[in-house]
C-alpha positions as CSV (number, residue, x, y, z in Angstrom):
1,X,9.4,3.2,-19.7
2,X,8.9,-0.2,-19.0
3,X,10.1,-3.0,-20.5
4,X,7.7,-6.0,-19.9
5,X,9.4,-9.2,-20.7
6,X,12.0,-8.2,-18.2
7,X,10.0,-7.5,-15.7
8,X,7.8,-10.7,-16.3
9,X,11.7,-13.1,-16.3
10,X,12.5,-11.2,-12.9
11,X,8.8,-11.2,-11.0
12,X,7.5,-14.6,-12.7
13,X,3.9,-13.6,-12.9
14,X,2.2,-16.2,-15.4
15,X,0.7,-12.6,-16.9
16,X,2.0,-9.2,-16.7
17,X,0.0,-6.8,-18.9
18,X,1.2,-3.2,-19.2
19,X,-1.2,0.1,-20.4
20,X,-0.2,3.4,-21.1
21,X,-3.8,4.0,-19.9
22,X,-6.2,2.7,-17.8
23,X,-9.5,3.4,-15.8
24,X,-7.9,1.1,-12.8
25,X,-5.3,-1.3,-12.7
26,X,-7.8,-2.9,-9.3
27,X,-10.7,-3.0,-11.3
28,X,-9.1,-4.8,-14.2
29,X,-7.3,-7.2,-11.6
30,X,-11.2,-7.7,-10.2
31,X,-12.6,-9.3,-13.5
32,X,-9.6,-11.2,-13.6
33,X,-9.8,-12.9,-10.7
34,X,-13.3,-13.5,-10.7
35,X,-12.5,-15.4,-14.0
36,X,-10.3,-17.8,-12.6
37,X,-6.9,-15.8,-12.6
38,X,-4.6,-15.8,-9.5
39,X,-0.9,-15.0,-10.6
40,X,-0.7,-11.8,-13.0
41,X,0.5,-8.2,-12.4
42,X,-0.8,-5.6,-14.2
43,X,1.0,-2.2,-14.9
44,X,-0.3,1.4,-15.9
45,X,1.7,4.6,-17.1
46,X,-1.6,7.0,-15.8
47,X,-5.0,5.6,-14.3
48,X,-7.9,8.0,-15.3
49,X,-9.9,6.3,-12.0
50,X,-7.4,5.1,-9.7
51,X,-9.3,3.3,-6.7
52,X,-8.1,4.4,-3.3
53,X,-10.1,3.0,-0.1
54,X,-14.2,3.3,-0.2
55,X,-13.8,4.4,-3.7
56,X,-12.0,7.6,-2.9
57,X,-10.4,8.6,-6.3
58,X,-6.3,7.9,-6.3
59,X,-4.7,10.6,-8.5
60,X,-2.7,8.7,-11.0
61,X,-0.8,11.4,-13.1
62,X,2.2,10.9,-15.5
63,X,5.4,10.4,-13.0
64,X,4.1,7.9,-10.5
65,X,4.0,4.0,-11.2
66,X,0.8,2.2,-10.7
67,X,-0.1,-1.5,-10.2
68,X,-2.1,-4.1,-9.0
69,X,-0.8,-7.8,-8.4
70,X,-2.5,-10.8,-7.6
71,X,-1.9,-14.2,-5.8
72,X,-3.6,-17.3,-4.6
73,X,-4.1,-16.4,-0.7
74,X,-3.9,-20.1,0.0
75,X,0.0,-20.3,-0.4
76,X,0.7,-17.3,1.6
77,X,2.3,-18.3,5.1
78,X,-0.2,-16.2,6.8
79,X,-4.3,-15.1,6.8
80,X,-4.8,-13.1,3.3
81,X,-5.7,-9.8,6.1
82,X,-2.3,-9.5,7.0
83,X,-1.4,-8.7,2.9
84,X,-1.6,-5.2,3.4
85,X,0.9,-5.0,5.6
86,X,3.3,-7.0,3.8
87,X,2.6,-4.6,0.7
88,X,3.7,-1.4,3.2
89,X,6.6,-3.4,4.6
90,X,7.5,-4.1,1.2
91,X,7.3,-0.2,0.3
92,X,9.1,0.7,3.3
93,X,12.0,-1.2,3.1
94,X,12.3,0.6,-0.8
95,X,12.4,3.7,0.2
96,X,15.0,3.1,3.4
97,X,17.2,1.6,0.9
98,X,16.8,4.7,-1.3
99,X,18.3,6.2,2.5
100,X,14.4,8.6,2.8
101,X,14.1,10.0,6.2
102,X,11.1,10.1,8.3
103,X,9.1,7.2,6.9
104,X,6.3,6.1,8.5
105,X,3.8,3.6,8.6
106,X,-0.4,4.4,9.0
107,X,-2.7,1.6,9.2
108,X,-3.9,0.1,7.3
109,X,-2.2,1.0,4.0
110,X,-0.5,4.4,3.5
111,X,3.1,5.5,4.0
112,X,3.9,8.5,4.7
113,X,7.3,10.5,4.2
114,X,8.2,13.9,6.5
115,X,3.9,13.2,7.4
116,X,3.3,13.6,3.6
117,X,1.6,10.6,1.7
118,X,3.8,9.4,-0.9
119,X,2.4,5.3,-1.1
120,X,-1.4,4.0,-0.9
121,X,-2.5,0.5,-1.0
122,X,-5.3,-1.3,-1.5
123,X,-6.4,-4.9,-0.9
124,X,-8.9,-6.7,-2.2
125,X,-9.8,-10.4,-1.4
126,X,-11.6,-12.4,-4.7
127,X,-12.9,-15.4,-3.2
128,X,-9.2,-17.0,-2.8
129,X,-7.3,-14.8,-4.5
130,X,-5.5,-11.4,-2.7
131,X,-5.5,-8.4,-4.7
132,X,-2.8,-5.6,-3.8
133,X,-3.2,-2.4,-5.7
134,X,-0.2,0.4,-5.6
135,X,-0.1,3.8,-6.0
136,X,3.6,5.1,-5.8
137,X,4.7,9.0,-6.2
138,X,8.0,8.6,-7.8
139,X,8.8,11.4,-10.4
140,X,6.3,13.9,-9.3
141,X,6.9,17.1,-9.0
142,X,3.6,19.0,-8.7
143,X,0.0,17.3,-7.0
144,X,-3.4,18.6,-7.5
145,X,-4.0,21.8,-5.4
146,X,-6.7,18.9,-3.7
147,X,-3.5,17.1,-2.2
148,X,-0.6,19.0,-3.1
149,X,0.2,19.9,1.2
150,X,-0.5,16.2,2.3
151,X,1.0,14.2,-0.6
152,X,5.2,13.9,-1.4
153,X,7.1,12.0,-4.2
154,X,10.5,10.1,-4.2
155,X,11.4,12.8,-6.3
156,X,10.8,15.5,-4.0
157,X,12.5,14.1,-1.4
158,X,15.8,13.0,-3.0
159,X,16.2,16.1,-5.4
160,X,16.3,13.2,-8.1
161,X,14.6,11.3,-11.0
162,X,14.5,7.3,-10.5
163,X,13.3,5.3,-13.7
164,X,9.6,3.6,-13.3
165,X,10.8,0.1,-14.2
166,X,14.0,-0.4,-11.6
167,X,11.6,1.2,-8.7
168,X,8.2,-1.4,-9.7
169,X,10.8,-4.5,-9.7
170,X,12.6,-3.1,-6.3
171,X,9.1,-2.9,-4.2
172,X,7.5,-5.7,-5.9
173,X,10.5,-8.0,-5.3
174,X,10.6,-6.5,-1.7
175,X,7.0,-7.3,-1.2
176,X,7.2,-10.9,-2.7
177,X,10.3,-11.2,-0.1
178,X,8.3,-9.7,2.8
179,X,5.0,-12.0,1.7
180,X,7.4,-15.5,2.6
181,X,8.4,-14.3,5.8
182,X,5.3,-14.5,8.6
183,X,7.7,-13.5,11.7
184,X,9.3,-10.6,9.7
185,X,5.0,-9.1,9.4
186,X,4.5,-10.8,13.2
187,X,7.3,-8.8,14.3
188,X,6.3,-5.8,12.3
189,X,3.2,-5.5,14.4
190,X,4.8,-6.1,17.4
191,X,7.2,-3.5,17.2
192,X,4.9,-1.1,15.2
193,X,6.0,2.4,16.3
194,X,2.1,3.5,16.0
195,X,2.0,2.2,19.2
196,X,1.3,4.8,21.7
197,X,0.1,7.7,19.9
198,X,-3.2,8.8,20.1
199,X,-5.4,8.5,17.3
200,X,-8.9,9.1,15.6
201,X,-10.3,5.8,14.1
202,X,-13.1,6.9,11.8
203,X,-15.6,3.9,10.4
204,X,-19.1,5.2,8.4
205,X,-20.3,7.9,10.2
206,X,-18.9,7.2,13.9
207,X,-15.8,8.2,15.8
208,X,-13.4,7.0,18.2
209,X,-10.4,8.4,19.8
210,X,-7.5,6.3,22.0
211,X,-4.2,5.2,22.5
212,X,-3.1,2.2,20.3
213,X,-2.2,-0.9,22.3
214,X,-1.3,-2.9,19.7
215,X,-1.8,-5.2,16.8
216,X,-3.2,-8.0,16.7
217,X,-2.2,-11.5,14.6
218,X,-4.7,-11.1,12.0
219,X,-3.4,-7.5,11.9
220,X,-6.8,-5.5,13.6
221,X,-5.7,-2.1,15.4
222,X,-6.1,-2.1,19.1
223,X,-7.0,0.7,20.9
224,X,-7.9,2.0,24.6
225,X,-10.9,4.3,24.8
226,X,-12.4,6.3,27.5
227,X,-15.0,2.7,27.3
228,X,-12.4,0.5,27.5
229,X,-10.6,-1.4,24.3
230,X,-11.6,-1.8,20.8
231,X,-10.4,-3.3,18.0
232,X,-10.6,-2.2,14.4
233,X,-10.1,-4.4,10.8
234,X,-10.7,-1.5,8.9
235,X,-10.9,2.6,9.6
236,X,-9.5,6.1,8.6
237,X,-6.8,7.1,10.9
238,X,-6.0,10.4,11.9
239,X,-3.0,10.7,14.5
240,X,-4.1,13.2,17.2
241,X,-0.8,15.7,18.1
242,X,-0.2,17.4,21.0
243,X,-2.5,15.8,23.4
């Protein structure tokens, strides 16, 4: 349970609209922002068409916490790309203070725990206003027989229930920390532990495998080919084991 006017004193969103229900907290925060708003957050208890990246469906279920945020891009300290990986930093630094083992970062926007999904983020730019959209397995048990090997809860890695409210205020004011700070993201990439695996990038319909060099400023993934390097803003990512 949520209760709103707290979380509107603590986060000091000019809206923040809650639904027990909703098609997509991202598609909602899309007609906002193409009316003119650029400083709400928006909150849903299940999403019957939660928006992953290139429309995949994002199972929203009873037990997770959903939500999609929005800020003018213009008075962030860095270029409205880097946004998604302020968002994951944000996550990240949650669940290490919950003390979860084995989380990792895949670009551009999913965290994994133990190599099991548990976070997926998705930004959106509105003309000048940055959309982040959340999908967070807290209290979930059991997952769709679609993702239930590759997808993982808070709950099923610490044996306990957290409540929805304490864990949306804890990321989001993580995040809103993380989004002030350009050299804690600049040093994020940097010291990215992505860095020298192998990987898959897949965009449309082509392939290419690699080691990953790097990141760059803007936040593109670098990597080294059997043609030489390339560079990537956006991509599925599949790390290659074993080779």
């Amino acid at each position: 349970m949520y209760n709103i006017g707290n979380v509107k004193e603590i986060l000091g969103f000019e809206d923040t609209i809650y639904f027990e229900t909703i098609d997509s907290t991202n598609v909602l925060s899309g007609k906002m922002a193409r009316a003119g708003k650029d400083n709400f957050l928006i909150i849903a208890k299940t999403q019957t068409g939660g928006k992953g990246r290139h429309n995949r469906k994002w199972y929203s279920p009873e037990g997770g916490i959903y939500f999609s945020f929005a800020l003018n891009s213009t008075k962030l300290p860095f270029s409205p790309q880097l946004f998604s990986i302020a968002s994951s930093i944000g996550v990240m630094n949650f669940l290490n203070e919950q003390q979860v083992q084995n989380v990792e970062y895949r670009w551009p926007n999913d965290i994994l725990v133990n190599g099991k999904k548990i976070c997926g983020i998705l930004c959106e730019l509105v003309d000048n206003i940055v959309i982040a959209g959340i999908g967070f397995n807290l209290n979930n048990e059991v997952f769709d027989e679609e993702i239930e090997k590759i997808a993982t809860s808070l709950y099923l890695e610490k044996k306990m229930t957290h409540k929805e409210e304490y864990a949306l205020l804890e990321i989001m004011l993580s995040i809103l920390k993380t989004a002030s700070d350009k050299e804690k993201i600049s040093q994020f990439l940097k010291d990215n532990p992505m860095k020298g695996k192998r990987i898959l990038v897949k965009t449309g319909e082509k392939s290419f495998s690699g080691i990953v060099m790097g990141f760059k400023e803007t936040g593109e993934i670098e990597i080294e080919t059997a043609d030489g390097k390339m560079q990537f803003f956006a991509g599925d990512i599949e790390i290659l084991r074993g080779e």
